[in-house]
LOROMI-592112 format. One record per residue (C-alpha): y, x, z; residue in one letter; residue number from 0. Coordinates in nm, 4 decimals. Example, Ala and Ser with C-alpha at 12.3 -4.5 7.8 and 13.67 -1.06 7.14 Angstrom:
residues 2
-0.4500:1.2300:0.7800:a:0 $
-0.1060:1.3670:0.7140:s:1 $
***
This chain:
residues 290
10.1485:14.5498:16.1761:x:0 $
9.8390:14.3859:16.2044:x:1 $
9.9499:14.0466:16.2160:x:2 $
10.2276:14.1025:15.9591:x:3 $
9.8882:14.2128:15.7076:x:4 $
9.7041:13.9072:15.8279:x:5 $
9.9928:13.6656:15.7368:x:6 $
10.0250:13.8040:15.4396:x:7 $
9.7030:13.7529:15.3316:x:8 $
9.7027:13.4025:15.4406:x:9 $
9.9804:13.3494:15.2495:x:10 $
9.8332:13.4613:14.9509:x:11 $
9.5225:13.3284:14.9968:x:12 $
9.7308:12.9760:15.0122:x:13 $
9.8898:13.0474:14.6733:x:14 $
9.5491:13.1017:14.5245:x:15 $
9.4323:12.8088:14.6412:x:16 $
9.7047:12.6010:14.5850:x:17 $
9.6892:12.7498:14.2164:x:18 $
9.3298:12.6188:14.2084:x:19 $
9.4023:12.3140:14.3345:x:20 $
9.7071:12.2750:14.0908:x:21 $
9.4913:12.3835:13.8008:x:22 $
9.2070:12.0930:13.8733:x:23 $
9.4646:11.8294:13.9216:x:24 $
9.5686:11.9048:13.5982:x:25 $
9.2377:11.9546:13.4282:x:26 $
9.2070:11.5691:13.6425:x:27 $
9.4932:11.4598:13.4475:x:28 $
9.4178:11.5444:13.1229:x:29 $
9.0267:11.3777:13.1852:x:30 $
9.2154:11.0952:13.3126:x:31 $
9.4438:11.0634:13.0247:x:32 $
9.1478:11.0511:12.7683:x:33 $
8.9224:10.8811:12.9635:x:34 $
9.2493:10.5745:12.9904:x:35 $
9.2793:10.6552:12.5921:x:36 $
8.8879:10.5753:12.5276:x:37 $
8.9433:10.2831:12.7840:x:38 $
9.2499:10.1389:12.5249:x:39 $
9.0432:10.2557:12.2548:x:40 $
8.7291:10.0279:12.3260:x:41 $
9.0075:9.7343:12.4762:x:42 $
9.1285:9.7438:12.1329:x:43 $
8.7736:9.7192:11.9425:x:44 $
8.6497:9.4226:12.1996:x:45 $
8.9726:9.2247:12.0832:x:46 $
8.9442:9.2602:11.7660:x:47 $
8.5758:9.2186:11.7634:x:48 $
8.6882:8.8940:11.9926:x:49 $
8.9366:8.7931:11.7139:x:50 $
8.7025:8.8861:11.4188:x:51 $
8.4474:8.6516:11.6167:x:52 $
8.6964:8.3613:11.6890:x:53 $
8.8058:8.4090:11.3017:x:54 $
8.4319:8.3669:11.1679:x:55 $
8.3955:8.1214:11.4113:x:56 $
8.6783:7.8888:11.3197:x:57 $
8.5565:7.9668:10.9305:x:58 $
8.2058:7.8361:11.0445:x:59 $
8.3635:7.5256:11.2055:x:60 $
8.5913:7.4781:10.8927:x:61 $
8.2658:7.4824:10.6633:x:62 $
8.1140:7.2768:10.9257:x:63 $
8.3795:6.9732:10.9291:x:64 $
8.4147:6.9635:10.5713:x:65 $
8.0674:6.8889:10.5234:x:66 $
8.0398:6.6934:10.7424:x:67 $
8.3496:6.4750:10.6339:x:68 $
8.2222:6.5075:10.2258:x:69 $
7.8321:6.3513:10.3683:x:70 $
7.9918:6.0736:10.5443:x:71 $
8.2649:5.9539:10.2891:x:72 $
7.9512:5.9321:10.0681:x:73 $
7.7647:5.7335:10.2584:x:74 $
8.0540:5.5316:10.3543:x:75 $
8.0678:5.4481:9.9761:x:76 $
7.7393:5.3878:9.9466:x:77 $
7.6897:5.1366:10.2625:x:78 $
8.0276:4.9598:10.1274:x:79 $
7.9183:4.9399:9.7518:x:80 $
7.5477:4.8938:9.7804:x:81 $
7.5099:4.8194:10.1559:x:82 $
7.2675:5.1409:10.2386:x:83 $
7.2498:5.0807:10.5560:x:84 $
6.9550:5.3579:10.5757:x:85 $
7.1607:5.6333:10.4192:x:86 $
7.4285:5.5804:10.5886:x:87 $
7.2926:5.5771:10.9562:x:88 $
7.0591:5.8912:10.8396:x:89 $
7.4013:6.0776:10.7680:x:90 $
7.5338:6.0411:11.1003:x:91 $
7.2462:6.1153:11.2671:x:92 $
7.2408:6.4633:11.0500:x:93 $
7.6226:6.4938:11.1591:x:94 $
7.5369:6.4470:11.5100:x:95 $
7.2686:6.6723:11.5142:x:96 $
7.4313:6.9612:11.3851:x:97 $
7.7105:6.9586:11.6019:x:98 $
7.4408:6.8889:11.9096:x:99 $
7.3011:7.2510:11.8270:x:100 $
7.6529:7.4145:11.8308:x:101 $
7.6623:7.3096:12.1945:x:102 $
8.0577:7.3236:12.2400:x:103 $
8.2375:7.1208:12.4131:x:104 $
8.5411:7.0250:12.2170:x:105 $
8.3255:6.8700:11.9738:x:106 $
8.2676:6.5676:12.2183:x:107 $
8.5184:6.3380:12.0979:x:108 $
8.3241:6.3487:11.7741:x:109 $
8.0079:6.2808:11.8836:x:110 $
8.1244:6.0306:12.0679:x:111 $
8.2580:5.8654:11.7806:x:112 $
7.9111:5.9319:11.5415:x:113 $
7.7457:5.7686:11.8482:x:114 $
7.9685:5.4365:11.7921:x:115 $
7.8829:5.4056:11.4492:x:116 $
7.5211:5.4846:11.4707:x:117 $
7.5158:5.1929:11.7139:x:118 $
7.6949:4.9503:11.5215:x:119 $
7.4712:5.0458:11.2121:x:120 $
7.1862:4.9928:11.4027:x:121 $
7.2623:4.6370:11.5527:x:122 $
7.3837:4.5524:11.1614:x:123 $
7.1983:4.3114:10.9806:x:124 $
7.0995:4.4529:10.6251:x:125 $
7.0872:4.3053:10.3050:x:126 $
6.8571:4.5200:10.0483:x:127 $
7.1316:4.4927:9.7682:x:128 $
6.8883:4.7739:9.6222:x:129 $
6.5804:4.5597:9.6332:x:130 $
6.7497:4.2670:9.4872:x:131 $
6.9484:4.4479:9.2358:x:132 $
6.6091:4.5560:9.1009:x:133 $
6.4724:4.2024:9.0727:x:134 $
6.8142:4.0858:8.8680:x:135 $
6.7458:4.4001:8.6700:x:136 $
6.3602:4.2752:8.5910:x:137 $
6.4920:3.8787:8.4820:x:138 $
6.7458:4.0571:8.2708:x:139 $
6.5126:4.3049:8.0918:x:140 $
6.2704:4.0251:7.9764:x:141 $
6.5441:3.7819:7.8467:x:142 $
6.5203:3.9172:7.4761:x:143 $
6.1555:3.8487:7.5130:x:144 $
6.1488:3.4921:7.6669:x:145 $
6.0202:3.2214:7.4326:x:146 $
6.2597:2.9240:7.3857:x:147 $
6.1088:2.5595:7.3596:x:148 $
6.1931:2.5288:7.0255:x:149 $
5.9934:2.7909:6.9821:x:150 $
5.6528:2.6925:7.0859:x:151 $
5.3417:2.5788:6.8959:x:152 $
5.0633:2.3345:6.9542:x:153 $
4.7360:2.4942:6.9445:x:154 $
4.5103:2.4215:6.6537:x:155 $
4.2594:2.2004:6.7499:x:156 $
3.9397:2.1870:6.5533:x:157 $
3.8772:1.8218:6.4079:x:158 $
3.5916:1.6327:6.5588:x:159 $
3.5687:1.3771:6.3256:x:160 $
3.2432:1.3809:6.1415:x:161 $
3.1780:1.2627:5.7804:x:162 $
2.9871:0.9761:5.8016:x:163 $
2.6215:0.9950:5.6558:x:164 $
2.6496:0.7970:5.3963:x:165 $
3.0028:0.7781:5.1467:x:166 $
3.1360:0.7787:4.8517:x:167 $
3.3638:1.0074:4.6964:x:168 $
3.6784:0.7937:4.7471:x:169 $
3.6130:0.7719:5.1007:x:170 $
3.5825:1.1273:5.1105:x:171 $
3.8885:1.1579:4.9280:x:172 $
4.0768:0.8794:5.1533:x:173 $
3.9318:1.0858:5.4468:x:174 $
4.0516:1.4136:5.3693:x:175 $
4.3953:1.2964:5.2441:x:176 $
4.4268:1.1091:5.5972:x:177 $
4.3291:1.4543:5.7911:x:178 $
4.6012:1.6569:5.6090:x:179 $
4.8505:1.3756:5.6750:x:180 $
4.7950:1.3989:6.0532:x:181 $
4.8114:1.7756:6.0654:x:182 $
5.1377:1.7478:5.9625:x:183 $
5.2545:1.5581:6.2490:x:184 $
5.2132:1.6864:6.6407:x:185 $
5.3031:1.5479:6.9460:x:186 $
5.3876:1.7995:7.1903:x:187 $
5.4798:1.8125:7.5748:x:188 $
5.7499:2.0330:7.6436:x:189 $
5.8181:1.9638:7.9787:x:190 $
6.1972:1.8846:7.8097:x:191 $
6.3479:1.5627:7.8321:x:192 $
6.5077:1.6354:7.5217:x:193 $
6.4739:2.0038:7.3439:x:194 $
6.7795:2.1461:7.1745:x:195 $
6.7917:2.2531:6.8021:x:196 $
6.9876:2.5953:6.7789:x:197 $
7.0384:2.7304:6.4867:x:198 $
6.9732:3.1709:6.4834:x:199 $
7.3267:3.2674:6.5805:x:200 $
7.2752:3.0077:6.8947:x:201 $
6.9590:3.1270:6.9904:x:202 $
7.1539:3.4616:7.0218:x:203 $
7.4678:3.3636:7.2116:x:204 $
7.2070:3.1470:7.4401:x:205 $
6.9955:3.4893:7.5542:x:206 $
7.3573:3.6485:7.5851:x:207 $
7.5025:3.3755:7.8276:x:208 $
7.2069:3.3708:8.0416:x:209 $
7.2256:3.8107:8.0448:x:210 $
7.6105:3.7710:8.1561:x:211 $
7.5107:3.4910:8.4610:x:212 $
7.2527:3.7321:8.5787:x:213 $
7.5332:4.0294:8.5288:x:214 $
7.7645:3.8394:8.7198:x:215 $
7.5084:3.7568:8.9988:x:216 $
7.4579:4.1115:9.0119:x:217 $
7.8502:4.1927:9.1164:x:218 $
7.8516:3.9305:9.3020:x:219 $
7.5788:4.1156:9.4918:x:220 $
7.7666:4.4054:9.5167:x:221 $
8.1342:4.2518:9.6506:x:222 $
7.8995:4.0274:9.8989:x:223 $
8.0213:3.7444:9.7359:x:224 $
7.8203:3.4682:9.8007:x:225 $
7.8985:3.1697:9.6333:x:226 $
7.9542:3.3643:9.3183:x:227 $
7.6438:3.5116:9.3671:x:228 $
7.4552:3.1744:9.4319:x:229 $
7.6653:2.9797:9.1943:x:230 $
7.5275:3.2143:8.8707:x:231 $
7.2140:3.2263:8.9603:x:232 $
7.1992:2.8209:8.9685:x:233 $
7.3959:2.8556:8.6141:x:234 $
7.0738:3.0837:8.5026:x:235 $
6.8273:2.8301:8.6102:x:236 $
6.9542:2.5571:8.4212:x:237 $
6.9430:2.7728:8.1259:x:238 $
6.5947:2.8118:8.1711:x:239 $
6.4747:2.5021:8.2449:x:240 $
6.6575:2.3686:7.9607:x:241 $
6.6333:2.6050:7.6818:x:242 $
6.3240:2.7942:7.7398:x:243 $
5.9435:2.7215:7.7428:x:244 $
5.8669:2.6488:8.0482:x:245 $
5.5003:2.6415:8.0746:x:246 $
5.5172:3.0412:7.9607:x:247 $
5.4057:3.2451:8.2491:x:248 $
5.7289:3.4940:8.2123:x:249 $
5.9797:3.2272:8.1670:x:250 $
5.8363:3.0794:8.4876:x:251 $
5.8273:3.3860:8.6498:x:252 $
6.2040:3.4554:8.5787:x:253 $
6.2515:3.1063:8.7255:x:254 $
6.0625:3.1838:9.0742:x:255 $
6.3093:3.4854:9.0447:x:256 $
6.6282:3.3402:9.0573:x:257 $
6.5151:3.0225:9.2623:x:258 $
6.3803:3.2634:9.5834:x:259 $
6.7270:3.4980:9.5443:x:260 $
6.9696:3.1913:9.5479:x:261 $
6.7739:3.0733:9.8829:x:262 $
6.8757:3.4383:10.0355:x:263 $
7.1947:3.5163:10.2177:x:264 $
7.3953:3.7873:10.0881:x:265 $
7.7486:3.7624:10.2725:x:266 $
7.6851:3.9771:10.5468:x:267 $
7.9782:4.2945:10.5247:x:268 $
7.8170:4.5966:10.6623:x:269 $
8.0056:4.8112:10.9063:x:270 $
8.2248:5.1031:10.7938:x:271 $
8.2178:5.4557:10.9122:x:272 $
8.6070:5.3998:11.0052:x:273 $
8.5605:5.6099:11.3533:x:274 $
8.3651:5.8795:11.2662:x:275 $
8.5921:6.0171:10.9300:x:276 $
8.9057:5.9302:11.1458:x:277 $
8.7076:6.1653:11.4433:x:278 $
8.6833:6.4472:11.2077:x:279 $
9.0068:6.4408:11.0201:x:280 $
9.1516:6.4231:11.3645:x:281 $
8.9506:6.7412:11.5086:x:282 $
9.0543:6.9423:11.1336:x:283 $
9.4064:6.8641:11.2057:x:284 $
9.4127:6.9560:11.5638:x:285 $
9.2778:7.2811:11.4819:x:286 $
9.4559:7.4084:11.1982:x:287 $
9.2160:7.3622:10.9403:x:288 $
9.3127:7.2440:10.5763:x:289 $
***
């Protein structure tokens, strides 16, 4: 009887705690189950904070490319038009420094190519189409103002021809009349073989001829065109020393001008910035970007 009671109440004591047992797996279970549901919950808010990142991301590199792209097809213009050679190489150098700080390494092919260009632009030899631009600019802007030959007068000299002590008043009248006569005619050096007459309408068209050599020069300058360039400017100083006065300090200075920039060389073509727009187009169209 004894053992029949003590089986028993193993037997229930094994039910209770195999009802315990049951009851923490399941209270396991369910802390399992939310604890995997918080686990999906934060997987899903790292991916789409991963996405959300990779989205501003790609909206930073987008920005990034496209002004990088707009800088350089300016300065592209400006080192093929007017042969900035400065502006230029300072825009790539900006370019490469800004995608030096982003540190990534896809960007390499880029900077590789900035790095070509930079030293091409560096080994280039420059022509200050800006400097010399300003000098045509400073012979133009004083043409209106430029005496002609024609134009000049001899100084008035005062007469140092004395009255004599003694004479009469026919002499004195002989005298005078002979003064007046000679006042009337001057010889003059020119520095002209032979000076031009030009009538008012002539004198205009000149000063308008010698405005469109020295326009001409000028885009000649800018198409780094050479014998264009060198050919006006010879044209303008033959108009100069022909039609103008040449001992004025201006017209002489105009001369020096145009002499000293015909003796320059302008027909150097400055380098493009080919590779480093084709770099970037290529990166924006390998990534998606518009």
């Amino acid at each position: 009887m004894l053992a029949i009671l003590l089986v028993v109440g193993q037997w229930y004591d094994g039910q209770r705690r195999f009802k315990a047992l049951r009851q923490q797996a399941n209270v396991l279970q369910v802390q399992l189950a939310a604890t995997t549901d918080r686990l999906r919950e934060a997987q899903g808010r790292q991916a789409a904070l991963e996405s959300l990142y990779q989205e501003l991301s790609r909206g930073n590199d987008d920005s990034m490319f496209v002004d990088i792209e707009q800088t350089l097809l300016i300065a592209d213009q400006q080192l093929q038009i007017a042969g900035n050679v400065k502006t230029a190489l300072a825009a790539l150098q900006a370019a490469d420094a800004q995608l030096a700080r982003s540190n990534r390494p896809e960007f390499a092919p880029v900077r590789k190519a900035l790095a070509h260009d930079i030293e091409r632009l560096q080994r280039a030899p420059a022509v200050d189409v800006a400097s010399i631009s300003a000098q045509l600019d400073s012979v133009l802007g004083a043409i209106d103002t430029l005496p002609l030959a024609i134009e000049t007068r001899p100084s008035a000299s005062p007469s140092s021809e004395s009255a004599p002590a003694a004479e009469s008043t026919w002499q004195h009248v002989m005298r005078e009349i002979w003064r007046e006569l000679r006042s009337l005619i001057r010889i003059q050096n020119t520095g002209h073989a032979d000076v031009a007459l030009l009538a008012p309408e002539q004198i205009f068209f000149l000063r308008e001829n010698l405005k469109l050599r020295l326009l001409d020069a000028r885009l000649a300058l800018l198409a780094h065109d050479e014998t264009s360039f060198k050919a006006d400017l010879k044209a303008a100083q033959v108009l100069l020393a022909r039609y103008f006065a040449l001992q004025d300090p201006a017209v002489d200075a105009a001369r020096a001008t145009a002499q000293q920039l015909a003796r320059g060389s302008i027909g150097i073509t400055p380098p493009d910035l080919a590779a480093s727009l084709a770099a970037v187009r290529d990166y924006r169209l390998a990534h998606g970007q518009p």
